[in-house]
SEBAZA-383559 format. One line per field, with one value per residue (C-alpha): residue number from 1; y, z, x; chain. Coordinates in nm, 4 decimals. Each point is the difference from the previous one (the first is absolute). Layout:
N
nr = [NUM|...]
v = [Y|...]
w = [Z|...]
u = [X|...]
kette = [A|...]
//
This chain:
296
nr = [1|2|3|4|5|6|7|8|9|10|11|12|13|14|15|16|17|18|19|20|21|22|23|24|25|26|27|28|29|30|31|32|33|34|35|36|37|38|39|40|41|42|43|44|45|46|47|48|49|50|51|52|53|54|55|56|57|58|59|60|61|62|63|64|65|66|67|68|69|70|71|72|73|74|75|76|77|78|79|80|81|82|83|84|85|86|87|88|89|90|91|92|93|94|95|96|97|98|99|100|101|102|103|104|105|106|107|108|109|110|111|112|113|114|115|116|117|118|119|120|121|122|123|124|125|126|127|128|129|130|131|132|133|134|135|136|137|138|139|140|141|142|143|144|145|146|147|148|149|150|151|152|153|154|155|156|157|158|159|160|161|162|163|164|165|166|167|168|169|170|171|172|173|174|175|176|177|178|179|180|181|182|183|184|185|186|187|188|189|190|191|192|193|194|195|196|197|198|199|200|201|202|203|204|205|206|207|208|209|210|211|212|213|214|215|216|217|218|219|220|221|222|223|224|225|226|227|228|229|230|231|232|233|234|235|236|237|238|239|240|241|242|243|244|245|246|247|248|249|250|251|252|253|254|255|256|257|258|259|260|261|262|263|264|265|266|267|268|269|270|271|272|273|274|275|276|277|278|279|280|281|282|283|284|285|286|287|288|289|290|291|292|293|294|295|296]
v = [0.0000|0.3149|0.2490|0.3748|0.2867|0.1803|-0.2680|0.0543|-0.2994|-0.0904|-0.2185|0.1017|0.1797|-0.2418|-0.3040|0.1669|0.0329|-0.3343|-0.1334|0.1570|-0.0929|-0.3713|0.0356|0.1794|-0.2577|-0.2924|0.1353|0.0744|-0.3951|-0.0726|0.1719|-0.1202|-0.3654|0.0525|0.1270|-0.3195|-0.2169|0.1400|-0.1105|-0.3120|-0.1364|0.1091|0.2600|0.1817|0.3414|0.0797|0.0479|0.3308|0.0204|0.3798|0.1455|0.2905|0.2719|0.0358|0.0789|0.1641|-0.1495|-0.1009|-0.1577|-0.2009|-0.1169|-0.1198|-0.1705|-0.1528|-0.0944|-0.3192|-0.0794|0.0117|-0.2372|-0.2527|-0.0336|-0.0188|-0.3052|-0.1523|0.0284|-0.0925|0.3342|0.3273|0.2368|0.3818|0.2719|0.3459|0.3236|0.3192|0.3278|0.0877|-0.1496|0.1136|-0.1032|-0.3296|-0.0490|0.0962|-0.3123|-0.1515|0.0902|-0.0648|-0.3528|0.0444|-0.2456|-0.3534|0.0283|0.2251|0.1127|0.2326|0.1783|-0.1132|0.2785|0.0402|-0.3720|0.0207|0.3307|-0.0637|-0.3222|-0.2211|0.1487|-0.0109|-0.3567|-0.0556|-0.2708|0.0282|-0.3752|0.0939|0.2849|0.0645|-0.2019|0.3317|0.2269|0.3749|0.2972|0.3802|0.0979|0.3383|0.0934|0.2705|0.0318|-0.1035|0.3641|0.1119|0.2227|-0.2399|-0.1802|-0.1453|0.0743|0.2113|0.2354|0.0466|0.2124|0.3086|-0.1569|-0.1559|-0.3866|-0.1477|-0.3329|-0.1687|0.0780|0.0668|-0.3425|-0.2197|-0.2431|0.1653|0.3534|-0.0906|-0.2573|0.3349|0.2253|-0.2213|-0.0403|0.4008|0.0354|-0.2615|0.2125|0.3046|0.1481|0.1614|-0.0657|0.3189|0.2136|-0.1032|-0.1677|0.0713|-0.3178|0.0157|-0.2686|-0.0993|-0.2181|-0.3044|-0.1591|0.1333|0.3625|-0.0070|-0.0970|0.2690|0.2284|-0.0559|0.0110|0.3280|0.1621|0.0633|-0.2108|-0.1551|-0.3701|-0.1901|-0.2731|-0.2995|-0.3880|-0.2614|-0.1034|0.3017|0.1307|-0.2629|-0.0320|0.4194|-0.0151|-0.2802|0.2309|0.3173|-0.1123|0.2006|-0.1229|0.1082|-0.0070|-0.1063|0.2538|-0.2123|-0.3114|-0.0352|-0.2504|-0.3122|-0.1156|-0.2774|0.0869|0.0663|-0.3494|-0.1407|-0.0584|-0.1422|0.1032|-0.2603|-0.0206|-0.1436|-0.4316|-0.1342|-0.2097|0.2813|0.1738|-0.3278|0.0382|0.3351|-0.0568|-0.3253|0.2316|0.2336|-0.1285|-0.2276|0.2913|-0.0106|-0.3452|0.0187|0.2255|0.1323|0.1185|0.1318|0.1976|0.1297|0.0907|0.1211|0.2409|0.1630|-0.0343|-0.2736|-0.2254|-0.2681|-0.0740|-0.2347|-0.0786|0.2414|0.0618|0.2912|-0.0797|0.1228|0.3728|0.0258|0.1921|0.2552|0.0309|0.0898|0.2704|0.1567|-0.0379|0.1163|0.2697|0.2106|0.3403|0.1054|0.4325|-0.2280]
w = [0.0000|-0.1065|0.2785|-0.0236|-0.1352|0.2979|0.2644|-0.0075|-0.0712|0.2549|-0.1927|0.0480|-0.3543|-0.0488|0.0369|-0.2367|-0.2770|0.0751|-0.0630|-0.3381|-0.0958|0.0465|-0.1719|-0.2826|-0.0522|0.0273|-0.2644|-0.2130|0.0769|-0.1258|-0.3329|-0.0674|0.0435|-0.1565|-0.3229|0.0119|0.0996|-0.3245|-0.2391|0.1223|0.0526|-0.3429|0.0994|-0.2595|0.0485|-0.2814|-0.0219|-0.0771|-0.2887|-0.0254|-0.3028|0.0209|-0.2309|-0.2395|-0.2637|0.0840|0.2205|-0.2658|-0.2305|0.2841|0.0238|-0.3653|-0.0204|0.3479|0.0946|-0.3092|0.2599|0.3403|-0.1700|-0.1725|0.3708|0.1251|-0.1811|0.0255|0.4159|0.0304|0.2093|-0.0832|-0.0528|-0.0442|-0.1622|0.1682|-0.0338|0.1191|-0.2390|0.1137|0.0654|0.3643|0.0523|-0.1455|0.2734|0.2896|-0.0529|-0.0465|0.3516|0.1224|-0.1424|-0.1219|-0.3501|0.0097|-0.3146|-0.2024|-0.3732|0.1178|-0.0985|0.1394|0.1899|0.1557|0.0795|0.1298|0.1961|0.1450|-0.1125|0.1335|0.3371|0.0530|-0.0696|-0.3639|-0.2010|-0.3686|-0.1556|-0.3971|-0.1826|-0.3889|-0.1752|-0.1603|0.2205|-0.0029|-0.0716|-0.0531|-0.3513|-0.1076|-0.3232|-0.1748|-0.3335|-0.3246|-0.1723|0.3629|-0.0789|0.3284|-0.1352|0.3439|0.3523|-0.0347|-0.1782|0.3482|0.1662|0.0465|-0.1488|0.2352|0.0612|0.1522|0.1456|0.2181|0.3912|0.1320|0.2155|-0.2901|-0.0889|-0.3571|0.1314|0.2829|-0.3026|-0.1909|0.2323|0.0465|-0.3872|-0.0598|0.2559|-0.1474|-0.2878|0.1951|-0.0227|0.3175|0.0578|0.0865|-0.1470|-0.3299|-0.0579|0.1820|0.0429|0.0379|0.1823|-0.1079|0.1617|-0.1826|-0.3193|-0.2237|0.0825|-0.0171|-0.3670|-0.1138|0.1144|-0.3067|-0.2303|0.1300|0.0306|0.3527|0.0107|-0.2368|0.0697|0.3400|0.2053|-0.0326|-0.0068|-0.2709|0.1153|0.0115|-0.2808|-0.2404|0.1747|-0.1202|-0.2949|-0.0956|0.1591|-0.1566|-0.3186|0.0679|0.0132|0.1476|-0.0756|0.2827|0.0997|0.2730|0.2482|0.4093|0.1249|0.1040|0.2830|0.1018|-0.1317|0.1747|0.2269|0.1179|0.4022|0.2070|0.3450|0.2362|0.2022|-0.3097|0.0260|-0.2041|-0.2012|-0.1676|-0.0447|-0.1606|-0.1972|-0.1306|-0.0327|-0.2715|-0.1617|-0.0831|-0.1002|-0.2293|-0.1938|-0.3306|-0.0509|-0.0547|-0.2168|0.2517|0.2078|-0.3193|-0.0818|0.3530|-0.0551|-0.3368|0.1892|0.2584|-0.2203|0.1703|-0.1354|0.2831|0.3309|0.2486|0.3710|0.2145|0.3748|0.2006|-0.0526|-0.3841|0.0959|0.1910|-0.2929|0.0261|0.3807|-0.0956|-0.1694|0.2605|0.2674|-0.2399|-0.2106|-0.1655|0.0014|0.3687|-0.1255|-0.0197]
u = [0.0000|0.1225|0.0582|-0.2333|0.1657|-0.0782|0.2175|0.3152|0.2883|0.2319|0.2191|0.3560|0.1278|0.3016|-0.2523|-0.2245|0.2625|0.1449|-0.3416|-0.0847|0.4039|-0.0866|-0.3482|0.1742|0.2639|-0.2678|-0.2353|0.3138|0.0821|-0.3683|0.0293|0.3149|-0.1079|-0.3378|0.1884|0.2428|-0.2907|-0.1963|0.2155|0.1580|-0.3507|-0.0922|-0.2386|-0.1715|0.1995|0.1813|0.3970|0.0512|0.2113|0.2041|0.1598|0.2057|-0.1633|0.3240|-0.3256|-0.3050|-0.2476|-0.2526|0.2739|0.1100|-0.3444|-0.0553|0.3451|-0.0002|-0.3909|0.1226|0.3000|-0.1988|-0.2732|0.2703|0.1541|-0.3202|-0.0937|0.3720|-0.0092|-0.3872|-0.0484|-0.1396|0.3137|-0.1150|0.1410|0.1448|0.2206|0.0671|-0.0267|0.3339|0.3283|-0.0142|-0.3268|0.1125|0.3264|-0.2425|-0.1959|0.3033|0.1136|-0.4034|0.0644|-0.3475|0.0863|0.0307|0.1893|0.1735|0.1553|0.2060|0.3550|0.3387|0.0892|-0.3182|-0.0087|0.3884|-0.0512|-0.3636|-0.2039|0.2738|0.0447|-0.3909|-0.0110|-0.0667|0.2537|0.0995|-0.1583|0.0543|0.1979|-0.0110|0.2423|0.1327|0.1740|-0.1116|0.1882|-0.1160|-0.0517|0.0845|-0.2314|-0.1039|-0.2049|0.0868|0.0704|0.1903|0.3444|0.1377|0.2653|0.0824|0.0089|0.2165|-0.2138|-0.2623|0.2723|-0.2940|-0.3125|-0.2432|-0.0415|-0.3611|0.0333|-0.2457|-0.0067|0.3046|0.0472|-0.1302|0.2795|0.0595|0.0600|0.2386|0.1654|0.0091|0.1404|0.2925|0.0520|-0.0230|0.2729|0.2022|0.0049|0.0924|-0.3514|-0.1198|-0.3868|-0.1201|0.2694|0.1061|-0.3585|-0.3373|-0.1596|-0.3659|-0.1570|-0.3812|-0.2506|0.0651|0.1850|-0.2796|-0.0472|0.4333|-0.0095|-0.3560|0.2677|0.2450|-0.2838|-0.1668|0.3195|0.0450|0.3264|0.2757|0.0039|-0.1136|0.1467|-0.2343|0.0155|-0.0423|-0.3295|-0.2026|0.1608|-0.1386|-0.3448|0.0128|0.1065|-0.2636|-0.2895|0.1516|0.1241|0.3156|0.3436|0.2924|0.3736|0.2497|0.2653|0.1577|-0.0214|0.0603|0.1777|-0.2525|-0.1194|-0.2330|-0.3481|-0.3106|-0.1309|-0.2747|0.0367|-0.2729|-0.0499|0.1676|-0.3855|-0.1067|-0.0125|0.3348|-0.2560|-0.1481|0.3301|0.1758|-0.3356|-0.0008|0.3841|-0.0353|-0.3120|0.2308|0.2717|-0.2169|-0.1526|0.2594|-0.1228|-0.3308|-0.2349|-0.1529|0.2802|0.1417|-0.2973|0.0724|0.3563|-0.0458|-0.2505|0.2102|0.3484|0.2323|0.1750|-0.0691|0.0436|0.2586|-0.0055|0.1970|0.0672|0.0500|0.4409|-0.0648|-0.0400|0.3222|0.1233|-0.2561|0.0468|0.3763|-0.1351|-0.2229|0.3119|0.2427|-0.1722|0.2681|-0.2006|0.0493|-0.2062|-0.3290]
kette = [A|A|A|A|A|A|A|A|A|A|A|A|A|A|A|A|A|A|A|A|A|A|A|A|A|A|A|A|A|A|A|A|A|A|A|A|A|A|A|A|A|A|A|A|A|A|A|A|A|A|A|A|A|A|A|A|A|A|A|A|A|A|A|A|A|A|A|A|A|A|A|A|A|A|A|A|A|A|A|A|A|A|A|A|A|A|A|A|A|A|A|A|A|A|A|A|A|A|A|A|A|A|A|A|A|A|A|A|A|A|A|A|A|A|A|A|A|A|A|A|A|A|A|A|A|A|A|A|A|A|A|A|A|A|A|A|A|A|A|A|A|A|A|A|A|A|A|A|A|A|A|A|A|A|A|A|A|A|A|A|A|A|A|A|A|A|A|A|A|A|A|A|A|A|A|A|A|A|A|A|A|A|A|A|A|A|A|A|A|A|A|A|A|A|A|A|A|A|A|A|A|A|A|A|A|A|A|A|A|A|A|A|A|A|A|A|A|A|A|A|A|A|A|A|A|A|A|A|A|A|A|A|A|A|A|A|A|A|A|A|A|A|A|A|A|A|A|A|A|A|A|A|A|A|A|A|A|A|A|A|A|A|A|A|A|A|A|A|A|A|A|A|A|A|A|A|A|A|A|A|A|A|A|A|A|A|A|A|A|A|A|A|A|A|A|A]
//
């Protein structure tokens, strides 16, 4: 029975908090094991499948609602689609753990997914590297020729533009003196800036760039190539029951052999899939401990 408002409550204030610390932590304890218990018992709640928006939201939806529903059927459990409009947005429900699993890009999954419990299962069997390009009737010759024109490239922690910032300096091009780079909200709106104008090539990847230039009927000429890295993985959530992840792991690394799976590929640009683990991005964490541009 709840005491009236009007008597007054003579529990001591360190018992008090002590008692709502304990109820806290137990009702944390329930939802924890509720969310473990759904999914090991096959419950019908969906695993939550994230993609980082590297194209707008709506794009992400047509090319990826095909995946979520080919894993769906290859695990026997509903998997649903999500993103975040923003890259940010995107790494906060990273850190919220709030995906079961995720497509997501290397440094991302080095820097954040990893330490919030997520584990790489399958990379692309192509590495990625940042593509410089520009259109076909540009006056750049090479990089060379950015020194004072302005370069868009997706957000500024996307793997690409951190791969590019490293490659304009290895070419003894300053970001931010010698070339203003101009960071947009996602692969897309980087490369509508060449063709409206606003900038004289962009930093983008292979993938998006051909998804583009299939939707836009515009191609682009390369100026230059990053250095690679291992390419953006799929890593499951380590609440998630190993069944389903050996699952979605052999589903994925199965699609280049059937039509299906190649329909799927053909869709969102890659070449094909292989099984990973967390070890393969040690690379990238050398980067991110070792970055050579201490101004950023």
């Amino acid at each position: 029975m709840q005491p009236s408002r009007h008597r007054k409550d003579h529990t001591p204030t360190r018992h008090r908090a002590g008692y709502r610390g304990r109820l806290r932590r137990r009702l944390l304890a329930g939802i924890l094991s509720v969310s473990a218990f759904a999914l090991s018992a096959d419950d019908a709640r969906p695993i939550l499948f994230g993609v980082f928006p590297y194209l707008p939201p709506a794009r992400l939806e047509q090319l990826y609602a095909p995946v979520a529903a080919d894993l769906s059927q290859a695990i026997g459990h509903p998997v649903q689609l999500r993103t975040r409009p923003t890259f940010a947005a995107f790494r906060e429900g990273l850190r919220e753990e709030v995906f079961d699993l995720i497509f997501i890009q290397p440094f991302a999954y080095a820097e954040t997914a990893a330490p919030h419990g997520y584990r790489s299962i399958s990379r692309p069997s192509r590495a990625l590297s940042a593509l410089f390009v520009t259109l076909q009737d540009s006056d750049l010759a090479d990089l060379g020729d950015l020194d004072g024109r302005i370069l868009a490239a997706p957000p500024e922690q996307a793997a690409v533009s951190l791969l590019g910032r490293q490659t304009l300096l290895d070419h003894h091009l300053e970001p931010g003196k010698q070339v203003r780079i101009d960071h947009q909200r996602s692969h897309a709106a980087c490369l509508r800036q060449i063709m409206i104008h606003k900038a004289a090539a962009c930093i983008t990847a292979a993938s998006p760039l051909f998804i583009f230039q299939d939707r836009s009927g515009v191609h682009f000429r390369q100026l230059a190539e990053s250095a690679s890295v291992p390419g953006s993985t799929y890593a499951v959530h380590q609440r998630v029951p190993e069944r389903i992840r050996k699952a979605l792991q052999k589903r994925i690394g199965l699609w280049s052999s059937d039509a299906v799976g190649r329909r799927l590929l053909d869709s969102i640009k890659m070449p094909g899939f292989i099984d990973s683990s967390d070890r393969d991005y040690d690379p990238v964490r050398k980067i991110l401990a070792h970055p050579r541009d201490t101004t950023r």
